[in-house]
C-alpha positions in Angstrom: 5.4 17.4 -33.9 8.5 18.5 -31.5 7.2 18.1 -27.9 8.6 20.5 -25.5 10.7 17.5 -24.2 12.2 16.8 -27.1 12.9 20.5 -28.0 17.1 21.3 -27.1 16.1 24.3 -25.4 13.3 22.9 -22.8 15.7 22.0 -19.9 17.4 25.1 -20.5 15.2 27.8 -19.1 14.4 26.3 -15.7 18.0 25.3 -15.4 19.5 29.0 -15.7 16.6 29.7 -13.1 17.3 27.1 -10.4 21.2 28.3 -11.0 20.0 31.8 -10.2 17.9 31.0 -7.5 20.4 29.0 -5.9 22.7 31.8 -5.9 19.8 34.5 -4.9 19.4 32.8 -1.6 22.8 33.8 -0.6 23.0 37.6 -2.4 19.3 38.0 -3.3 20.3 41.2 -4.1 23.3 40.3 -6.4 20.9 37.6 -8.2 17.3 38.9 -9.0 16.6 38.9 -12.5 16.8 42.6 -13.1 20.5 42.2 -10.8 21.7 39.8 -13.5 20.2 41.4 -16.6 21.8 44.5 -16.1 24.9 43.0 -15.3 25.2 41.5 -18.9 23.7 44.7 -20.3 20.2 42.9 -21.1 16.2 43.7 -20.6 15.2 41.9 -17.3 12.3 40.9 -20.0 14.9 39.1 -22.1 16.5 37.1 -19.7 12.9 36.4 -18.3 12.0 35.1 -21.5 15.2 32.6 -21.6 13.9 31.5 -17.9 11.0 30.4 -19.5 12.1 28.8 -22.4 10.3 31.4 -24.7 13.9 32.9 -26.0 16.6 31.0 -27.1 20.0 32.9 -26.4 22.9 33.3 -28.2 26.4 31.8 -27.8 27.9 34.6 -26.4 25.1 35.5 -24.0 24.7 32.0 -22.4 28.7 31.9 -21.8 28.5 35.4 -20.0 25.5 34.5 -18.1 27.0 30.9 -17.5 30.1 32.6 -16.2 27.6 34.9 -14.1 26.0 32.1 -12.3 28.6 29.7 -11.7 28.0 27.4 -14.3 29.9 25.6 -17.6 29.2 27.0 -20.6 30.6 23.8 -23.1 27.5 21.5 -20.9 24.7 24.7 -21.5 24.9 26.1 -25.3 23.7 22.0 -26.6 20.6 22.7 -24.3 20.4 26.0 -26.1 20.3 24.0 -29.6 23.5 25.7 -29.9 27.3 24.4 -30.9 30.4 26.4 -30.0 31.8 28.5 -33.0 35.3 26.9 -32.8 33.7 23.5 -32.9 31.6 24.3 -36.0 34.6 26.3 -37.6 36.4 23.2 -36.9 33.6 20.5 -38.3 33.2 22.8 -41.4 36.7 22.3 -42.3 37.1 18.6 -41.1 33.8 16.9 -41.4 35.2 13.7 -40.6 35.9 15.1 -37.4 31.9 14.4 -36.7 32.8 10.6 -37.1 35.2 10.9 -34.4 32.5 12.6 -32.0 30.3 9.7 -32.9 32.8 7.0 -32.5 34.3 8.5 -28.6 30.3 9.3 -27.5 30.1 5.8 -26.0 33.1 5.7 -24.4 33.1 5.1 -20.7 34.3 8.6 -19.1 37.3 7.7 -17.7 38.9 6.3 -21.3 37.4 9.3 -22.9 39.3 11.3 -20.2 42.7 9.7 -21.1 42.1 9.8 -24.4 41.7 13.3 -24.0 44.8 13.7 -22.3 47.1 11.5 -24.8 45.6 13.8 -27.8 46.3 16.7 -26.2 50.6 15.4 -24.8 50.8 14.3 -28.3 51.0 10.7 -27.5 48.7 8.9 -29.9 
C-alpha cells in the first residue's frame, strides 16, 4: 500500500498553498484562491482540490501556476508525479540518457553545477 508520504503528489498540495498564502498576506486580494483560479482560467474548485492533494495537475497547469506564485516549475512537476515533456521526448529517444541521470544524482552540487556548465560551453 502507497502511504500518503510516499505518494509524489503529497507535498505538493500544501506546498502550492503555503506559496499562495505567503503571497496573500501582501495582495490578499491578488492571491485568494478564486484570484488565482481565474487568473489561469480554472474552477476555484480545481485548484482547491490540487491544495489538497485530491487533484493532481497537469504539466502545463503547474508551470503557469508556478510562474503565478513565484515559484520553479523544473523542482514542482516531480512532486506532481510528473516529468517535463522535453525530458521524456528526450529519454524516449536516448534511454541511456536515464543512466546519466543516475550516475550525476550523487554528485555534490557544486561539480554537478560545473558539469553543467562544461556540457553546455562544449568543453567536455
Amino acid at each position: 500500500m502507497i502511504t500518503a508520504e510516499a505518494r509524489p503528489d503529497a507535498e505538493l498540495g500544501p506546498r502550492l498553498r503555503r506559496a499562495r498564502l505567503r503571497r496573500a498576506v501582501v495582495e490578499p486580494r491578488l492571491f485568494s484562491v478564486r484570484a488565482v483560479a481565474a487568473r489561469l482560467g480554472v474552477s476555484a474548485t480545481y485548484l482547491s482540490l490540487i491544495e489538497r492533494g485530491a487533484q493532481r495537475p497537469t504539466e502545463a497547469f503547474l508551470r503557469a501556476l508556478a510562474a503565478d506564485l513565484g515559484l520553479e516549475a523544473e523542482a514542482l512537476l516531480p512532486l506532481a508525479g510528473r516529468v517535463a515533456e522535453d525530458v521524456t521526448a528526450a529519454l524516449l529517444a536516448r534511454p541511456a540518457l536515464a543512466e546519466a541521470v543516475r550516475a550525476l544524482r550523487d554528485l555534490p552540487e557544486p561539480d554537478l553545477q560545473r558539469t553543467l556548465r562544461r556540457i553546455r560551453d562544449g568543453d567536455w
